[in-house]
MILOTOR-848240 format. One record per residue: residue number from 1; chain; x, y, z of N, C-alpha, C in turn. Coordinates in Angstrom, 1 decimal. Last residue first. Example, Ala and Ser with C-alpha at 12.3 -4.5 7.8 and 13.67 -1.06 7.14 Angstrom:
BEGIN
<seq 2 | mol A | n.u 12.8 | n.v -2.2 | n.w 7.1 | ca.u 13.7 | ca.v -1.1 | ca.w 7.1 | c.u 12.9 | c.v 0.0 | c.w 7.9> .
<seq 1 | mol A | n.u 13.2 | n.v -5.7 | n.w 7.8 | ca.u 12.3 | ca.v -4.5 | ca.w 7.8 | c.u 13.2 | c.v -3.3 | c.w 7.8> .
***
This chain:
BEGIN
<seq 60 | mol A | n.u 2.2 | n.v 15.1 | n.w 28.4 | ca.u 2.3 | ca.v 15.6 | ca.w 29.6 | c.u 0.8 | c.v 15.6 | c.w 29.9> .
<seq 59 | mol A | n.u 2.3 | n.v 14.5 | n.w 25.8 | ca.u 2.0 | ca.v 13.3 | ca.w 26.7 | c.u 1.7 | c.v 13.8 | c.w 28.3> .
<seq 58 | mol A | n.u 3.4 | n.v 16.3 | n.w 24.0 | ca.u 2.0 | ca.v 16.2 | ca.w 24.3 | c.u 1.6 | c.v 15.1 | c.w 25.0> .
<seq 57 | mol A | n.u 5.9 | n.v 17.9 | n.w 24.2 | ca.u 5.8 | ca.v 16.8 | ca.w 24.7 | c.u 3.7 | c.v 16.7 | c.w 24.9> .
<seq 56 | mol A | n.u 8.1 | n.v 19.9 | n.w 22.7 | ca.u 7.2 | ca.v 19.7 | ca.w 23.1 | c.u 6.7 | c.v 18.1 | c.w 23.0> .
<seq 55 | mol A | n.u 10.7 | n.v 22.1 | n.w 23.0 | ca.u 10.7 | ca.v 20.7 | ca.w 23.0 | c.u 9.5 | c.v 20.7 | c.w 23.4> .
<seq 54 | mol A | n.u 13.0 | n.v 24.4 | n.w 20.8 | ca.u 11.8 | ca.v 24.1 | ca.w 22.3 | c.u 11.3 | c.v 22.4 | c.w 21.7> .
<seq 53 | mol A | n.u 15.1 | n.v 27.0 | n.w 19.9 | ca.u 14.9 | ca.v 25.3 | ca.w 20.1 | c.u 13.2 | c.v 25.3 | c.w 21.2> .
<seq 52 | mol A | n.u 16.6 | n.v 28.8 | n.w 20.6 | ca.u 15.8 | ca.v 29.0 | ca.w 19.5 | c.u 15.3 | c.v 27.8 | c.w 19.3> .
<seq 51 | mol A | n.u 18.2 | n.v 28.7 | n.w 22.9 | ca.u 17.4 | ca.v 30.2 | ca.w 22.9 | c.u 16.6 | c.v 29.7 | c.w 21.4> .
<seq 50 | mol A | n.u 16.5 | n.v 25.6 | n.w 24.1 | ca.u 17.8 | ca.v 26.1 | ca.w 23.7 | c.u 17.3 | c.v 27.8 | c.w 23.4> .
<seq 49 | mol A | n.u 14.5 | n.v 24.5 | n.w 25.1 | ca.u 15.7 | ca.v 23.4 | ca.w 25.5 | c.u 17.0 | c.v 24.3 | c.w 24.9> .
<seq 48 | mol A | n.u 11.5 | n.v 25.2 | n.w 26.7 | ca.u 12.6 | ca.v 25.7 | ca.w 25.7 | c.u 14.0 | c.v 25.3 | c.w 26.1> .
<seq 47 | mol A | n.u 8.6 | n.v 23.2 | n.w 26.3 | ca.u 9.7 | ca.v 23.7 | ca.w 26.9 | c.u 11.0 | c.v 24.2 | c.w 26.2> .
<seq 46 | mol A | n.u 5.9 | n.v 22.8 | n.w 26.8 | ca.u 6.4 | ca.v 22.9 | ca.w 25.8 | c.u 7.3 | c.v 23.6 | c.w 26.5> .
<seq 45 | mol A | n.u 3.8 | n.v 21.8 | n.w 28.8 | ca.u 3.8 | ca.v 21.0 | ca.w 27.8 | c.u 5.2 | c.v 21.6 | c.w 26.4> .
<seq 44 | mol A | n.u 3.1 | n.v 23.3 | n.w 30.6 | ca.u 4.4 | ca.v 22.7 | ca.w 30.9 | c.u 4.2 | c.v 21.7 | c.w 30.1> .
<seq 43 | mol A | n.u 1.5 | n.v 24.8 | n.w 30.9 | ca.u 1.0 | ca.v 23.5 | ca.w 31.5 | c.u 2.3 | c.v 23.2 | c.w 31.0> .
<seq 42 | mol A | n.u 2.8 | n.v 27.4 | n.w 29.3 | ca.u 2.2 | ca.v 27.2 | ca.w 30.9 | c.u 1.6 | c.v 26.1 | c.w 31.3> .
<seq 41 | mol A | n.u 2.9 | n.v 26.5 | n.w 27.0 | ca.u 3.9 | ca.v 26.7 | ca.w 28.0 | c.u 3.6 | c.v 26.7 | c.w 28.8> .
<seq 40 | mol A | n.u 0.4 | n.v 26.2 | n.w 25.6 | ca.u 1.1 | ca.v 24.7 | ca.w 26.2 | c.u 2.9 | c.v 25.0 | c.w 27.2> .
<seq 39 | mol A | n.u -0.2 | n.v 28.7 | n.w 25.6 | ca.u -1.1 | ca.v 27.9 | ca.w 26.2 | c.u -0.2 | c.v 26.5 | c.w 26.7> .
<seq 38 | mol A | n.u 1.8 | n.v 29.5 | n.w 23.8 | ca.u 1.6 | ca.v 30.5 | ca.w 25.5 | c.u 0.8 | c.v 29.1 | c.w 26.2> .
<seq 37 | mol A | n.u 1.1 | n.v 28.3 | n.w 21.5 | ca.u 1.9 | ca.v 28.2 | ca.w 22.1 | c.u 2.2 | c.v 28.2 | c.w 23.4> .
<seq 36 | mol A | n.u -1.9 | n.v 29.4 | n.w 21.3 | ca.u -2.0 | ca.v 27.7 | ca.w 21.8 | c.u 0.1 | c.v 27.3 | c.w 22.2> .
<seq 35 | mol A | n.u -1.5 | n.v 31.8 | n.w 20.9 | ca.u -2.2 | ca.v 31.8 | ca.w 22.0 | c.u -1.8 | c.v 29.7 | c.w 22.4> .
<seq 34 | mol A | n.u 0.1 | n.v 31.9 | n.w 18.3 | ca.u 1.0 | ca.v 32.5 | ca.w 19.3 | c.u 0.1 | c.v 32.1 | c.w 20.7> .
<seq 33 | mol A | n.u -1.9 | n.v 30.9 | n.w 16.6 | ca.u -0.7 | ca.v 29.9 | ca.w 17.0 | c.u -0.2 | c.v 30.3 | c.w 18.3> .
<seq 32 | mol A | n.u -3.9 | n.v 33.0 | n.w 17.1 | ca.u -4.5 | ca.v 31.4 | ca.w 17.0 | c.u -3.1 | c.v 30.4 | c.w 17.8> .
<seq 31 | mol A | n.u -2.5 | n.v 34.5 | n.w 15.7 | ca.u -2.9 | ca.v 34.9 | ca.w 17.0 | c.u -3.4 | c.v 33.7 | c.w 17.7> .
<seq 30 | mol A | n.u -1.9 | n.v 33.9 | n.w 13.3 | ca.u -0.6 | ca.v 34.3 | ca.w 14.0 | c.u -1.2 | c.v 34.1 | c.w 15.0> .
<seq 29 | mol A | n.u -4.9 | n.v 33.6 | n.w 12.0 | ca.u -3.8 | ca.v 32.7 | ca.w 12.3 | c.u -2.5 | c.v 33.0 | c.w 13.2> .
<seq 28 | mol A | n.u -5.5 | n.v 36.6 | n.w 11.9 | ca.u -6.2 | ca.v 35.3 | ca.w 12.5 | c.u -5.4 | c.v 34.2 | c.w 13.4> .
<seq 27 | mol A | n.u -3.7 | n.v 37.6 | n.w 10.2 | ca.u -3.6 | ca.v 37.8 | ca.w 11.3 | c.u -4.1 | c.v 36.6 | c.w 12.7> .
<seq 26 | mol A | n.u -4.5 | n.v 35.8 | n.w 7.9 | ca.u -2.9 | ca.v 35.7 | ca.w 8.5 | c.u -2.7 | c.v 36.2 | c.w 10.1> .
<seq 25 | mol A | n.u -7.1 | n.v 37.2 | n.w 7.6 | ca.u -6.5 | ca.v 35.8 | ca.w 7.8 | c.u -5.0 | c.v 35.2 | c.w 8.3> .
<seq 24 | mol A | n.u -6.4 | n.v 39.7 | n.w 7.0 | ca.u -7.2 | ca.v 39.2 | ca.w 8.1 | c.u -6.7 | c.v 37.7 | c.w 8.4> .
<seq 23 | mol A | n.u -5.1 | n.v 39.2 | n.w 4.4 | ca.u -4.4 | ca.v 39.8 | ca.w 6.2 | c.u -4.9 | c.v 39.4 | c.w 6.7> .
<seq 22 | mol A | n.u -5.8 | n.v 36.3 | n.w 2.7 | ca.u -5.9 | ca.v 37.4 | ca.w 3.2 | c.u -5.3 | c.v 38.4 | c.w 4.3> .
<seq 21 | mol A | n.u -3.9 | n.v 34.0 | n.w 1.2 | ca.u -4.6 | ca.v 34.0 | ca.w 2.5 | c.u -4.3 | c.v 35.7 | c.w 2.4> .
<seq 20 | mol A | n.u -4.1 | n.v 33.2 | n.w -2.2 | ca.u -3.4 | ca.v 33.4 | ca.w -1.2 | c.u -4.2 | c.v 33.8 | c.w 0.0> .
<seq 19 | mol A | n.u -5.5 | n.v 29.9 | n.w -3.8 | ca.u -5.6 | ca.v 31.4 | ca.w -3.6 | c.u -4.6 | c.v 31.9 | c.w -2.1> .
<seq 18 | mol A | n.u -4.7 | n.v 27.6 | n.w -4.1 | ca.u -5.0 | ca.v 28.2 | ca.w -5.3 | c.u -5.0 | c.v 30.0 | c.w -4.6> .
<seq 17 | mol A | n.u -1.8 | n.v 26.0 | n.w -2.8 | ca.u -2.9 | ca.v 26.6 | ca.w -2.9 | c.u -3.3 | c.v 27.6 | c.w -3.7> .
<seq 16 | mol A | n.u -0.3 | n.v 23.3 | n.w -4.8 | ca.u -0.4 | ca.v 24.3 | ca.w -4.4 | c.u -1.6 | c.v 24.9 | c.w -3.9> .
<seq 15 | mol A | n.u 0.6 | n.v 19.6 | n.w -4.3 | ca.u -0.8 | ca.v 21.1 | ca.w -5.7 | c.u -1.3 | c.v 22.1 | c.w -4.0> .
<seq 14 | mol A | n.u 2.9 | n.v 18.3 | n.w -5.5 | ca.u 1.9 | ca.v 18.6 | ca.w -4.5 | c.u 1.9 | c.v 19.7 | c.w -5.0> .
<seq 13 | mol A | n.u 3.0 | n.v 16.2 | n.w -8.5 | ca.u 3.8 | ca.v 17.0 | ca.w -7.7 | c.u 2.7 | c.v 17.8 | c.w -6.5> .
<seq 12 | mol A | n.u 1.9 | n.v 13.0 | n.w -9.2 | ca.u 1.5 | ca.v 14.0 | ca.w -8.8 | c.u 2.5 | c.v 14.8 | c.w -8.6> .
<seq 11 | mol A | n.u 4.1 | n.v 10.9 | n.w -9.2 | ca.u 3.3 | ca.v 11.0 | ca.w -10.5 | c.u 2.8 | c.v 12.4 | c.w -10.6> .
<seq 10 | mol A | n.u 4.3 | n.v 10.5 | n.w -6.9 | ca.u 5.6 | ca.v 11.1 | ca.w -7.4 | c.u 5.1 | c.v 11.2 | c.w -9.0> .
<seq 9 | mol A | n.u 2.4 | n.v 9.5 | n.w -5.1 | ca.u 2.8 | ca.v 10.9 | ca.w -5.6 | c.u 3.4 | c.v 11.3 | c.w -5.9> .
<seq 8 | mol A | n.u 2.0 | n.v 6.7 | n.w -6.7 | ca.u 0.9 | ca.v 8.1 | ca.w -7.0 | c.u 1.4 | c.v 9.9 | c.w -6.7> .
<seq 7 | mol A | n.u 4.0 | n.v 6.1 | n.w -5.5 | ca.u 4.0 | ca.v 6.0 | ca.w -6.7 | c.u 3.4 | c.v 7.2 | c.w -7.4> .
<seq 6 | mol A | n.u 3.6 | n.v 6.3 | n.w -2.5 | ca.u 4.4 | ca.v 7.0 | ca.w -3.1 | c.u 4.1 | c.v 7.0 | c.w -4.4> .
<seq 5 | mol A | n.u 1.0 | n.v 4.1 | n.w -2.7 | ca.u 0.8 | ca.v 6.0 | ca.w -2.3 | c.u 2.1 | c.v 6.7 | c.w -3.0> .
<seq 4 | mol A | n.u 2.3 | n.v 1.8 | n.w -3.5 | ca.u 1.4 | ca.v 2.5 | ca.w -3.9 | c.u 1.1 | c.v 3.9 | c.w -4.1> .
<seq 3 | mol A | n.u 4.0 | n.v 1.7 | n.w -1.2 | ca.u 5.2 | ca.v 2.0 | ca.w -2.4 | c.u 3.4 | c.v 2.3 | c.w -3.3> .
<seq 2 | mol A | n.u 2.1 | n.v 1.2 | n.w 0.8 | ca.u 2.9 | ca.v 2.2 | ca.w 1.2 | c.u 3.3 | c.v 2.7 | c.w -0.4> .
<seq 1 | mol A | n.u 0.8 | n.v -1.2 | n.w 0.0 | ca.u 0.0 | ca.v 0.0 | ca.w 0.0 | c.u 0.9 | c.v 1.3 | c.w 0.0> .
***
């Protein structure tokens, strides 16, 4: 099944999105990410292992 799927996508090239994301929408999204970041630092689900590194652990 596996060498199947590859087959098919190396047949395919991965298909782009058709249209670009709005500001709003970017903004949307930045705020979304930056909140569930903050969110799993403070339960101590995501930890910073270096000044640009971090380690998260969704088992916690």
């Amino acid at each position: 099944m596996n060498s199947q799927i590859r087959s098919e996508q190396q047949d395919n090239p991965r298909v782009k999105r058709s249209r670009r994301r709005s500001m709003d929408e970017r903004i949307a999204l930045t705020e979304i990410t930056r909140a569930s970041v903050e969110r799993a630092k403070r339960e101590g689900k995501m930890k910073m292992i270096g000044k640009r590194r971090m380690y998260y652990d969704p088992a916690e």
